[in-house]
mmCIF file of the N, C-alpha and C atoms, coordinates in Angstrom:
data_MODEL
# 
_entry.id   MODEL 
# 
loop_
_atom_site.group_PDB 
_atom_site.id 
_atom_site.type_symbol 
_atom_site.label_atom_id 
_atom_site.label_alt_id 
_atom_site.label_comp_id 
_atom_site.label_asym_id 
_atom_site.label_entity_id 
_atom_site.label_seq_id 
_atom_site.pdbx_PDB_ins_code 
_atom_site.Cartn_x 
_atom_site.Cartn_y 
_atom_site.Cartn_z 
_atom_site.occupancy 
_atom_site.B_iso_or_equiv 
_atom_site.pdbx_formal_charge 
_atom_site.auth_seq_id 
_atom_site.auth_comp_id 
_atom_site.auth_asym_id 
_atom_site.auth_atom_id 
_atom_site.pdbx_PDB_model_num 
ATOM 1   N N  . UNK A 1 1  ? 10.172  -16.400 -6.294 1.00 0.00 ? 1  UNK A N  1 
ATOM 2   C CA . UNK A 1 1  ? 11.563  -16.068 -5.996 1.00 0.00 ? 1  UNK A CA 1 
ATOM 3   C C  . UNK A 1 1  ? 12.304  -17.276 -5.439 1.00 0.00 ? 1  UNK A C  1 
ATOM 4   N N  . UNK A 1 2  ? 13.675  -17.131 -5.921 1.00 0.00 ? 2  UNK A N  1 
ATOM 5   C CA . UNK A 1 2  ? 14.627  -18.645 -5.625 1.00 0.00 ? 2  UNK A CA 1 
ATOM 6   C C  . UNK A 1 2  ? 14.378  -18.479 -3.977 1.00 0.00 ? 2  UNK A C  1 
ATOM 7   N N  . UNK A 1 3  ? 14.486  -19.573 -3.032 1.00 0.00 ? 3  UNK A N  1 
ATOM 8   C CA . UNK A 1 3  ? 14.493  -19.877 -1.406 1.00 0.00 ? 3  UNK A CA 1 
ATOM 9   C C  . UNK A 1 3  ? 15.450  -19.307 -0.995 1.00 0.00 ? 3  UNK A C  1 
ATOM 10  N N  . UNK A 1 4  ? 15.033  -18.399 -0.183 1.00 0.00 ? 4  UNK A N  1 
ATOM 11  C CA . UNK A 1 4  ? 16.506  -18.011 0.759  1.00 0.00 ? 4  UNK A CA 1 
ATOM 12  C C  . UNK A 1 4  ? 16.773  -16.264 0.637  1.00 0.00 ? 4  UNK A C  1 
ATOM 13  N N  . UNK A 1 5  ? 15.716  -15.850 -0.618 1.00 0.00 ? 5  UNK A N  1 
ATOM 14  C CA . UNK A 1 5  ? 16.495  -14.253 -1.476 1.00 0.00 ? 5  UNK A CA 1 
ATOM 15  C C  . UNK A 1 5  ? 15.167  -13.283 -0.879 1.00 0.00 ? 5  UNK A C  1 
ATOM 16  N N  . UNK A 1 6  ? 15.446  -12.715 -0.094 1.00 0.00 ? 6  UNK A N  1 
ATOM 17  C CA . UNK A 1 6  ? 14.504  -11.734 0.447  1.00 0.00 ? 6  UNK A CA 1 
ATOM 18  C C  . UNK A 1 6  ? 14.014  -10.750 -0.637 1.00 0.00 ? 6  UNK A C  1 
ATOM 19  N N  . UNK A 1 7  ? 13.070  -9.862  -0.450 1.00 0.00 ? 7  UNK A N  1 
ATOM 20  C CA . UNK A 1 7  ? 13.025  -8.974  -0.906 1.00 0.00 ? 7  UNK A CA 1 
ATOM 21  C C  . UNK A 1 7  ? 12.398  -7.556  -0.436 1.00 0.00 ? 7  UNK A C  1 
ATOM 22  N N  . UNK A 1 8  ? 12.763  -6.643  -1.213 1.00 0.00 ? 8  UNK A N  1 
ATOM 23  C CA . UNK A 1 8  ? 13.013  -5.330  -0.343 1.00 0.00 ? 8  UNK A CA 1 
ATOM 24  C C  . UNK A 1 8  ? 11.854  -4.578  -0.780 1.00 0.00 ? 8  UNK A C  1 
ATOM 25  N N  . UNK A 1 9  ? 11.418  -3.559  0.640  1.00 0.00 ? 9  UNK A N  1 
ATOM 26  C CA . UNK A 1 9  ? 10.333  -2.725  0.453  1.00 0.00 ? 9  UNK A CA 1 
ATOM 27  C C  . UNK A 1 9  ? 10.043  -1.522  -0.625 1.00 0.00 ? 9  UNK A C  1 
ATOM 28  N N  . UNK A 1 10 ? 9.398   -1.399  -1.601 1.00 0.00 ? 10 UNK A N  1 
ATOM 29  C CA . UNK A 1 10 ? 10.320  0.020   -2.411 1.00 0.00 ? 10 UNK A CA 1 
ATOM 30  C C  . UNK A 1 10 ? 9.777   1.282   -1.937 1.00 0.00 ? 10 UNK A C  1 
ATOM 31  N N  . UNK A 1 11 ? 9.747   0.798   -0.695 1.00 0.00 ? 11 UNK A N  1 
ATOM 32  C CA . UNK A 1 11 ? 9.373   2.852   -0.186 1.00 0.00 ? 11 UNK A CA 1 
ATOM 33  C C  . UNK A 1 11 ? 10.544  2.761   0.286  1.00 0.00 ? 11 UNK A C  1 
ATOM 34  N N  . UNK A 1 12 ? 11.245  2.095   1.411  1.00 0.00 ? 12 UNK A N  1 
ATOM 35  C CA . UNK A 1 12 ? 12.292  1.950   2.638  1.00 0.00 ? 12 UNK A CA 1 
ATOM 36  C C  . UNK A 1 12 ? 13.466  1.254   2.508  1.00 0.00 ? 12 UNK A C  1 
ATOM 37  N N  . UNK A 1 13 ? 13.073  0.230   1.550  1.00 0.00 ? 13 UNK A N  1 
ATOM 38  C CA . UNK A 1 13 ? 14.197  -0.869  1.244  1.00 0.00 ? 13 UNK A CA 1 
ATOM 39  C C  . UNK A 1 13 ? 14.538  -1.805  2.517  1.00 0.00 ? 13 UNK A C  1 
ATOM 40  N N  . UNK A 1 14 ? 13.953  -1.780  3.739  1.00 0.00 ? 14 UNK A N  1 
ATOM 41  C CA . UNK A 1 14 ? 14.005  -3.149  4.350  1.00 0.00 ? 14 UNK A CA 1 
ATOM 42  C C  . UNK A 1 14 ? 13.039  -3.876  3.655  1.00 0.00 ? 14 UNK A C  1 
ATOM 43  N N  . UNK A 1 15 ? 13.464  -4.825  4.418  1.00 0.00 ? 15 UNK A N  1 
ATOM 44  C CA . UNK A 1 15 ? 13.163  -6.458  3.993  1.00 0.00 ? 15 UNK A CA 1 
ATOM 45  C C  . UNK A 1 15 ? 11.858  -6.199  3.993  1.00 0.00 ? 15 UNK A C  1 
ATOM 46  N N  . UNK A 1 16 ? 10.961  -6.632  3.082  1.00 0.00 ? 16 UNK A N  1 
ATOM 47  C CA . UNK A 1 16 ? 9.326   -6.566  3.287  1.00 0.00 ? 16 UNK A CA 1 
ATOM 48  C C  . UNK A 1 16 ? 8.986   -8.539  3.033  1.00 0.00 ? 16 UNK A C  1 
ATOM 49  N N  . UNK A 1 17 ? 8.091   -8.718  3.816  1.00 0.00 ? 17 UNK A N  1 
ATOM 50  C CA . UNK A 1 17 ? 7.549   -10.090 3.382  1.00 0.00 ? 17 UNK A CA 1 
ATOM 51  C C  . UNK A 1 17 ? 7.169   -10.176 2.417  1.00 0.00 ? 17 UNK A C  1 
ATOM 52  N N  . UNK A 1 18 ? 7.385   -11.856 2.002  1.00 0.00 ? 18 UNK A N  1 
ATOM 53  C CA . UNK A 1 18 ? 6.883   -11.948 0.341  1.00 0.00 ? 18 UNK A CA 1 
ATOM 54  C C  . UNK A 1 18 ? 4.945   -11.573 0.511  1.00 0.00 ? 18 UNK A C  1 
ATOM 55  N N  . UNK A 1 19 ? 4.356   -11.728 0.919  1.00 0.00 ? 19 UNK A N  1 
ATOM 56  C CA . UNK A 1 19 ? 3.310   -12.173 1.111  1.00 0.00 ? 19 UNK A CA 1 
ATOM 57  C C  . UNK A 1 19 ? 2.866   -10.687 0.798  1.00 0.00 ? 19 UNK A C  1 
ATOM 58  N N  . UNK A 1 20 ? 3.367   -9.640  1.257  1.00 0.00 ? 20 UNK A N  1 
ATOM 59  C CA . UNK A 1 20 ? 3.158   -7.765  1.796  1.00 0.00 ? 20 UNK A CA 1 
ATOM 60  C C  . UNK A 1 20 ? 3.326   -7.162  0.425  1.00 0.00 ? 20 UNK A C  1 
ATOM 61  N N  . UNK A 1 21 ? 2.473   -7.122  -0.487 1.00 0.00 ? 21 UNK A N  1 
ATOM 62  C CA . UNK A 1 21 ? 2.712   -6.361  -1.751 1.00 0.00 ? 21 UNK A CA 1 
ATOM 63  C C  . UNK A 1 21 ? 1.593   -5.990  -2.273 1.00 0.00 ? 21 UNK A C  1 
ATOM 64  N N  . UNK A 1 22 ? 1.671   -4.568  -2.540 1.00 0.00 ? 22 UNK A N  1 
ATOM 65  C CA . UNK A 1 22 ? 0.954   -3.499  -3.350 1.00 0.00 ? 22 UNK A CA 1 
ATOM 66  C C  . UNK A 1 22 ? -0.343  -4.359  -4.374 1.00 0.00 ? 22 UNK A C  1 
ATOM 67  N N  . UNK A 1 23 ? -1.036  -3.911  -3.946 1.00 0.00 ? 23 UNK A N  1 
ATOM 68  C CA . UNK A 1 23 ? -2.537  -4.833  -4.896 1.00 0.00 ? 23 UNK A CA 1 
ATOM 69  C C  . UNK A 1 23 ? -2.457  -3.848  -5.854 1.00 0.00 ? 23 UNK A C  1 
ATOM 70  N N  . UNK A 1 24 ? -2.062  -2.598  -6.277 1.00 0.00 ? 24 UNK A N  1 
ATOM 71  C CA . UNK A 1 24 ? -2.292  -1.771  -7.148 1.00 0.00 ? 24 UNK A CA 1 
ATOM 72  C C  . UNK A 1 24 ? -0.824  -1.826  -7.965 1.00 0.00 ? 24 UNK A C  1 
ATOM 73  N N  . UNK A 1 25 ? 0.126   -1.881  -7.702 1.00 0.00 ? 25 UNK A N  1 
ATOM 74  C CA . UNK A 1 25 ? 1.435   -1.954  -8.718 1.00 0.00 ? 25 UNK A CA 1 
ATOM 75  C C  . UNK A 1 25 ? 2.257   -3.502  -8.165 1.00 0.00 ? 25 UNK A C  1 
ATOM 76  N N  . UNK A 1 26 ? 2.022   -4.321  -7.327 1.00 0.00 ? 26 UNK A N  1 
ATOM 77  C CA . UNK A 1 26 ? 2.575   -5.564  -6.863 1.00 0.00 ? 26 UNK A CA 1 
ATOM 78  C C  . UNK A 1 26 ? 4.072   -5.217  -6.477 1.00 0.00 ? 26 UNK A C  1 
ATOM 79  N N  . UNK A 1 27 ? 4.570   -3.986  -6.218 1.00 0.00 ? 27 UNK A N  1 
ATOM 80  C CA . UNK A 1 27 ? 5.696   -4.104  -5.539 1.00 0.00 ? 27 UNK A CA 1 
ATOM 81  C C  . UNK A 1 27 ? 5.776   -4.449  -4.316 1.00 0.00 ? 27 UNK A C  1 
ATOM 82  N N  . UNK A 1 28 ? 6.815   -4.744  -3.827 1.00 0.00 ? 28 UNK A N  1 
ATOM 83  C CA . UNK A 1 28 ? 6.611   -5.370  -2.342 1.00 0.00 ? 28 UNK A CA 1 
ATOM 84  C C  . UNK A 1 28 ? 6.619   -3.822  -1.408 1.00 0.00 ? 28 UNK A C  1 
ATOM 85  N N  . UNK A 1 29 ? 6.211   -4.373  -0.294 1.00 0.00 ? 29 UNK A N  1 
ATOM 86  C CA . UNK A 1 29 ? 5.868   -3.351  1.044  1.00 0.00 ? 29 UNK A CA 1 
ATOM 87  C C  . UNK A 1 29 ? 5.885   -3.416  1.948  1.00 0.00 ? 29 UNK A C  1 
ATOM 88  N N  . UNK A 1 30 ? 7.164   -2.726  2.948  1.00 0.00 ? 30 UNK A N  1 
ATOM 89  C CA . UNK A 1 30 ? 6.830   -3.619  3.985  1.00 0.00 ? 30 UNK A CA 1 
ATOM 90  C C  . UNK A 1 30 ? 5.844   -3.313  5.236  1.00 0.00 ? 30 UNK A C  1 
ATOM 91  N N  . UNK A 1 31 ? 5.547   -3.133  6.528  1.00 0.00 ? 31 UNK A N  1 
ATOM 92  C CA . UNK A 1 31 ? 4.618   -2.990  7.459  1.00 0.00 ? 31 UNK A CA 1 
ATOM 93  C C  . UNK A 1 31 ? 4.371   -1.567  7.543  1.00 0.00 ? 31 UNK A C  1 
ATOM 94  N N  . UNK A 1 32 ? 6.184   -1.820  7.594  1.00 0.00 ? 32 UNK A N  1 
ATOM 95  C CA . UNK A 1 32 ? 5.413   0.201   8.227  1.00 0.00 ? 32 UNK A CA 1 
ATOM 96  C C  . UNK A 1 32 ? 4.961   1.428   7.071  1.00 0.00 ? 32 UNK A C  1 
ATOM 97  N N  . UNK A 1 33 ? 5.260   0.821   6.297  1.00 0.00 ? 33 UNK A N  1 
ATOM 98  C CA . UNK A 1 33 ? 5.242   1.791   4.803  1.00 0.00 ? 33 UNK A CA 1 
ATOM 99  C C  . UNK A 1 33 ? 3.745   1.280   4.160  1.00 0.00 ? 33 UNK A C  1 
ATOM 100 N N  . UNK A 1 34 ? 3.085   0.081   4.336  1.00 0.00 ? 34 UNK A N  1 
ATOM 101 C CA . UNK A 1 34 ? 2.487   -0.080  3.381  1.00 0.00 ? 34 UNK A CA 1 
ATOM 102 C C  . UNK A 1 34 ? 0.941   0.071   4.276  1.00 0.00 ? 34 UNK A C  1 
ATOM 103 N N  . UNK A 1 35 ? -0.225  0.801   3.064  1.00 0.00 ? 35 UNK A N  1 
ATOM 104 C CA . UNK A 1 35 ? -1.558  1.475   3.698  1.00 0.00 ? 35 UNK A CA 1 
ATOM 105 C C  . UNK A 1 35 ? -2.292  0.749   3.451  1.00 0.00 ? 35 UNK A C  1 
ATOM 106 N N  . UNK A 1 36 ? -3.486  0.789   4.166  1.00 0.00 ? 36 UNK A N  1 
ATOM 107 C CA . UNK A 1 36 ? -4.808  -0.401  3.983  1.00 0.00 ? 36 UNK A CA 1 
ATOM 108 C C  . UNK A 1 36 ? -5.715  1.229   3.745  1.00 0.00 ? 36 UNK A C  1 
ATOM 109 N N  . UNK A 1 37 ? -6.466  0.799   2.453  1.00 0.00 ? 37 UNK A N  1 
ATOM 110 C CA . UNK A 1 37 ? -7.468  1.203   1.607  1.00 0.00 ? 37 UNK A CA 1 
ATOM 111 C C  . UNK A 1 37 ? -8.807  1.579   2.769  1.00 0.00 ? 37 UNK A C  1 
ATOM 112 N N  . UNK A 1 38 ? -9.516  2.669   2.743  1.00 0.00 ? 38 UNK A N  1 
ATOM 113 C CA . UNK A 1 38 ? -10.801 2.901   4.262  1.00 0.00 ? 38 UNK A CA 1 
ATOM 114 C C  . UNK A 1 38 ? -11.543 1.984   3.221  1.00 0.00 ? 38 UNK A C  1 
ATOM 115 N N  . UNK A 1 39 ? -11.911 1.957   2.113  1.00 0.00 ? 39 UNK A N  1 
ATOM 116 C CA . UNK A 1 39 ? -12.654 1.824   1.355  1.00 0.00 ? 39 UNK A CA 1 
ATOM 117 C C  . UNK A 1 39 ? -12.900 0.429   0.715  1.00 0.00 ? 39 UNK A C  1 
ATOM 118 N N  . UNK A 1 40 ? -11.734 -0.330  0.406  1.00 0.00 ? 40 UNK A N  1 
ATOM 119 C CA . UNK A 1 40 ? -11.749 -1.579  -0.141 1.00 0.00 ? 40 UNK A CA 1 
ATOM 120 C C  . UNK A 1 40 ? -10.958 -2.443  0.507  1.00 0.00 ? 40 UNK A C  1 
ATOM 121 N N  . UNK A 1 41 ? -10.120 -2.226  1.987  1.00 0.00 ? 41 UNK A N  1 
ATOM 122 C CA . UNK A 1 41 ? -9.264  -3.462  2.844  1.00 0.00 ? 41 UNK A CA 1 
ATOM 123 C C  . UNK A 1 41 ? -8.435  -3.967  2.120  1.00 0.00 ? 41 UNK A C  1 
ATOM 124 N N  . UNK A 1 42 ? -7.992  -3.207  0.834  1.00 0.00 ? 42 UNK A N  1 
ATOM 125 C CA . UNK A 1 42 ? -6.634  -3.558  0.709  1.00 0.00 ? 42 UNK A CA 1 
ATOM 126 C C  . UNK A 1 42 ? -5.232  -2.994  0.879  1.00 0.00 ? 42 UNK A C  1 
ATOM 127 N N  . UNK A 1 43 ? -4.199  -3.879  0.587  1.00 0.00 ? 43 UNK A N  1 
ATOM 128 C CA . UNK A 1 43 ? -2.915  -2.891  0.801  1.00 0.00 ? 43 UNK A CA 1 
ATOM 129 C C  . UNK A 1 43 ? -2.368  -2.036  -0.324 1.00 0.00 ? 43 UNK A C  1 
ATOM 130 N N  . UNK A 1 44 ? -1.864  -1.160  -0.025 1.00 0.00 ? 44 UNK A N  1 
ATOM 131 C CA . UNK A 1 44 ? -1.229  -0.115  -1.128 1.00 0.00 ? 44 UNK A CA 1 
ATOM 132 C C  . UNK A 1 44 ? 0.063   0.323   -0.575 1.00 0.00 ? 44 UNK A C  1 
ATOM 133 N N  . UNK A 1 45 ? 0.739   0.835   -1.449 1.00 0.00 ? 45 UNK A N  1 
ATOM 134 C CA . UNK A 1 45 ? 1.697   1.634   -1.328 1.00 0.00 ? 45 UNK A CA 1 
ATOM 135 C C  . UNK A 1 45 ? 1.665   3.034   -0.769 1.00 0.00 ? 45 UNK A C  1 
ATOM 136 N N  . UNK A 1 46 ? 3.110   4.025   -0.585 1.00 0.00 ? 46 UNK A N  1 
ATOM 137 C CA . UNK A 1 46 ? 2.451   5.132   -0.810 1.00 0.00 ? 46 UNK A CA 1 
ATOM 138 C C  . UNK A 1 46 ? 1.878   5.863   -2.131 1.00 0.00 ? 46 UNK A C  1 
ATOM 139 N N  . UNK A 1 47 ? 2.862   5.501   -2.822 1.00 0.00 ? 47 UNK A N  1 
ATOM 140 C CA . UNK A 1 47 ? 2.925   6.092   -4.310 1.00 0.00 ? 47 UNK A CA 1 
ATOM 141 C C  . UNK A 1 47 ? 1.610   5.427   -5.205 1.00 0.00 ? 47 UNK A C  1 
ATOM 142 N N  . UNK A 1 48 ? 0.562   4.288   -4.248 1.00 0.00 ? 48 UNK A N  1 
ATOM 143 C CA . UNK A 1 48 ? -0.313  3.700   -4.965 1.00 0.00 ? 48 UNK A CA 1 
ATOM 144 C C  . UNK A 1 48 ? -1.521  4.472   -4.046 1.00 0.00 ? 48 UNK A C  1 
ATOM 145 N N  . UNK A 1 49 ? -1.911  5.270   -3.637 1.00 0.00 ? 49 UNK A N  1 
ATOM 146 C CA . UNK A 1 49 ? -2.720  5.600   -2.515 1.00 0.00 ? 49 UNK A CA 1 
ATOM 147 C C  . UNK A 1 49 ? -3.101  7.034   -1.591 1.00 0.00 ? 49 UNK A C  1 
ATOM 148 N N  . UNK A 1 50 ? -3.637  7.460   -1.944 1.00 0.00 ? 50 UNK A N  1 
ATOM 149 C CA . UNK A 1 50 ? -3.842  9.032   -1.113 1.00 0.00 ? 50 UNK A CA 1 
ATOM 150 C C  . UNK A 1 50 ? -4.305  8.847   0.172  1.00 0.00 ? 50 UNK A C  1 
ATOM 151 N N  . UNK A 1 51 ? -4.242  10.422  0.492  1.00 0.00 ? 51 UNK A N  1 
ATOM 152 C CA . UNK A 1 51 ? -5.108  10.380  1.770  1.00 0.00 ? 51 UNK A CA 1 
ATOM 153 C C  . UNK A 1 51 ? -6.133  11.460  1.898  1.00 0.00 ? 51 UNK A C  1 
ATOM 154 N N  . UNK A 1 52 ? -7.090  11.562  2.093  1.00 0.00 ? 52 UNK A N  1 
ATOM 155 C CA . UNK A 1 52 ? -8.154  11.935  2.121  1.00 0.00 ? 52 UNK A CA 1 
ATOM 156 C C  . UNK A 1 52 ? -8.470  12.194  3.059  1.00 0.00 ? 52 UNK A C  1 
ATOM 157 N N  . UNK A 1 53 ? -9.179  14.361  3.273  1.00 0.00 ? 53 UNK A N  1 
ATOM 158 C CA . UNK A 1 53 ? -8.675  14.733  4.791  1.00 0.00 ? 53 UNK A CA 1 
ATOM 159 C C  . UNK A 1 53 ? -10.506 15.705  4.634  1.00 0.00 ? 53 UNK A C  1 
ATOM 160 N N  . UNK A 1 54 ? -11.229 14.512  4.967  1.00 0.00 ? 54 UNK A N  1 
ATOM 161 C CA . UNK A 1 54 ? -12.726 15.201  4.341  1.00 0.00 ? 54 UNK A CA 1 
ATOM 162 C C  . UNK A 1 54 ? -13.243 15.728  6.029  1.00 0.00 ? 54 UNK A C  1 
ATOM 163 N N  . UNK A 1 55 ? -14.471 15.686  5.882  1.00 0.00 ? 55 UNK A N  1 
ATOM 164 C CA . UNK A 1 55 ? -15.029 15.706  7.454  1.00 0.00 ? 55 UNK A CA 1 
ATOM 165 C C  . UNK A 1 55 ? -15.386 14.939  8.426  1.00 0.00 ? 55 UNK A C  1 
ATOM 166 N N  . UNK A 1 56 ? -15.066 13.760  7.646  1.00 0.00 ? 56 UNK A N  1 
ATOM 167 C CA . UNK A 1 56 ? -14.851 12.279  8.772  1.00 0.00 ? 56 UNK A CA 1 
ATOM 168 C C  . UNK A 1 56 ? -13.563 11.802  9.036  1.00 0.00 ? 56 UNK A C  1 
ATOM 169 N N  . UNK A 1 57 ? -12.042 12.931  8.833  1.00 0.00 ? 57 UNK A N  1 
ATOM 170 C CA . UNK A 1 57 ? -11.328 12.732  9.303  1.00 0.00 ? 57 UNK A CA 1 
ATOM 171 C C  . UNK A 1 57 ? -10.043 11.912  8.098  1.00 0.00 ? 57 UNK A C  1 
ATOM 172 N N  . UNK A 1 58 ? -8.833  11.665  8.723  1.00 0.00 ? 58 UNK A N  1 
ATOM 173 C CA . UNK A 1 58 ? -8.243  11.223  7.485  1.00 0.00 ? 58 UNK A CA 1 
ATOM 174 C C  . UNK A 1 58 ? -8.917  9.976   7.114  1.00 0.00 ? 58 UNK A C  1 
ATOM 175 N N  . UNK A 1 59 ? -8.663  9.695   6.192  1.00 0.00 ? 59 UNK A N  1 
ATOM 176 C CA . UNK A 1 59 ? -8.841  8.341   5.427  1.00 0.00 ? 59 UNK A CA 1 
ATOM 177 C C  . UNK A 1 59 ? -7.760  7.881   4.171  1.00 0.00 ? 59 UNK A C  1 
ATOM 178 N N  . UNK A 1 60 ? -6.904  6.521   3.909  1.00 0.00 ? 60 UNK A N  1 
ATOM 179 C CA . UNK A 1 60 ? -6.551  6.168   2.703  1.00 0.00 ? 60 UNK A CA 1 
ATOM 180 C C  . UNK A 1 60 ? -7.267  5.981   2.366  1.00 0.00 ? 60 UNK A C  1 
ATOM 181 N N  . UNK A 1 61 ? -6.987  5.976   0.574  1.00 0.00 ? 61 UNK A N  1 
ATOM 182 C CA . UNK A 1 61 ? -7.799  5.371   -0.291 1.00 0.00 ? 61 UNK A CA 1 
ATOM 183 C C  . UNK A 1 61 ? -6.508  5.308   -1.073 1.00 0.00 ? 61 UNK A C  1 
ATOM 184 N N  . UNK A 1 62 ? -7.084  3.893   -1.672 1.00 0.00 ? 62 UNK A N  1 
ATOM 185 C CA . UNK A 1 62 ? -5.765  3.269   -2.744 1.00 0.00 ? 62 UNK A CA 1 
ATOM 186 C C  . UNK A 1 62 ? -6.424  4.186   -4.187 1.00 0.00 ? 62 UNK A C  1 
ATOM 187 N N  . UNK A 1 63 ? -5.972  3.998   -5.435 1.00 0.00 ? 63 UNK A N  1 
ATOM 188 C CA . UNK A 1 63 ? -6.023  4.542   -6.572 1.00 0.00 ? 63 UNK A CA 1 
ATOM 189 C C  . UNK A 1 63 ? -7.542  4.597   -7.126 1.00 0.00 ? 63 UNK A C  1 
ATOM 190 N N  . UNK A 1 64 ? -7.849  2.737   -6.963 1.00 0.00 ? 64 UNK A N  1 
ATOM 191 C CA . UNK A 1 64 ? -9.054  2.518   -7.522 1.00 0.00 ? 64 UNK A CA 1 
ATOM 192 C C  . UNK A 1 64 ? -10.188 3.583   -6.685 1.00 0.00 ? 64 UNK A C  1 
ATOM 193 N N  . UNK A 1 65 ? -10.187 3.373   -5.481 1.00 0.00 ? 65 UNK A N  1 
ATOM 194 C CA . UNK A 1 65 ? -11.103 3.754   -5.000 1.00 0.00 ? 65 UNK A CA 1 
ATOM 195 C C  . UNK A 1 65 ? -10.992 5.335   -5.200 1.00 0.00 ? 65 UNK A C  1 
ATOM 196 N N  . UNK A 1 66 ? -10.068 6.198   -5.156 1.00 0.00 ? 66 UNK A N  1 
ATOM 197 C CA . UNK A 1 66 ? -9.832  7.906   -4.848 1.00 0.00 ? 66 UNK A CA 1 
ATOM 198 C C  . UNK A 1 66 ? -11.023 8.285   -5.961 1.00 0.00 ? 66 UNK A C  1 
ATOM 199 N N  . UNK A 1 67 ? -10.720 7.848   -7.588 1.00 0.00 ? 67 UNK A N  1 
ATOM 200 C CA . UNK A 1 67 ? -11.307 8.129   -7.782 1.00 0.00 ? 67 UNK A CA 1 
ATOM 201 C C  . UNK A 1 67 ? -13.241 8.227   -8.194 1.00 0.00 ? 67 UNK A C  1 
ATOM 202 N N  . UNK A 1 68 ? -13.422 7.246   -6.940 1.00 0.00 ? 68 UNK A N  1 
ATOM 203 C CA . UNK A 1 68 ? -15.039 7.483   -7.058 1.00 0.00 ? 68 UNK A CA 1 
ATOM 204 C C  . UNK A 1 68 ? -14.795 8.591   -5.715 1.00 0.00 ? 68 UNK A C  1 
ATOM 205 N N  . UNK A 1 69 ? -14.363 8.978   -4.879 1.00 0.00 ? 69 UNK A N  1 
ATOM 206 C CA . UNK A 1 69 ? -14.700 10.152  -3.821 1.00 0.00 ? 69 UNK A CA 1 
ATOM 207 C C  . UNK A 1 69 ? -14.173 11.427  -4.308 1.00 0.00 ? 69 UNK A C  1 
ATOM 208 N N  . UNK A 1 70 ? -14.753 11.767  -5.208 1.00 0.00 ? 70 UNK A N  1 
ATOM 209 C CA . UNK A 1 70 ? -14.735 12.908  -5.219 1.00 0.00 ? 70 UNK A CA 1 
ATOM 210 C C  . UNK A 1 70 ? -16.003 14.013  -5.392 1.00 0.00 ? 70 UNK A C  1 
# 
């Protein structure tokens, strides 16, 4: 991106850092919106990522991972 042109979170639309983006669709994300994976330590979206409410309590899981827990 040209120097100087922010870009916006697509859950919230504040400003998200360039650096803060979705490993599963690469949109940007910013802090408070964007989930770390229990399973693989990465970041996701919401719309990239469930939550998982088993007997060890909640857990994300981004896309890749949801579907091996089942």
């Amino acid at each position: 991106p040209p120097v100087g042109v922010s870009k916006a979170c697509s859950s919230c639309v504040r400003t998200a850092d360039v650096k803060e983006a979705c490993t599963q669709c690469d949109q940007f994300v910013c802090q408070n919106c964007s989930r770390l994976c229990s399973c693989c330590n990465t970041v996701t979206c919401s719309l990239c990522s469930t939550v998982d409410y088993g007997d060890f309590g909640e857990q994300v899981l981004c896309n890749g991972c949801s579907i091996f827990q089942v």
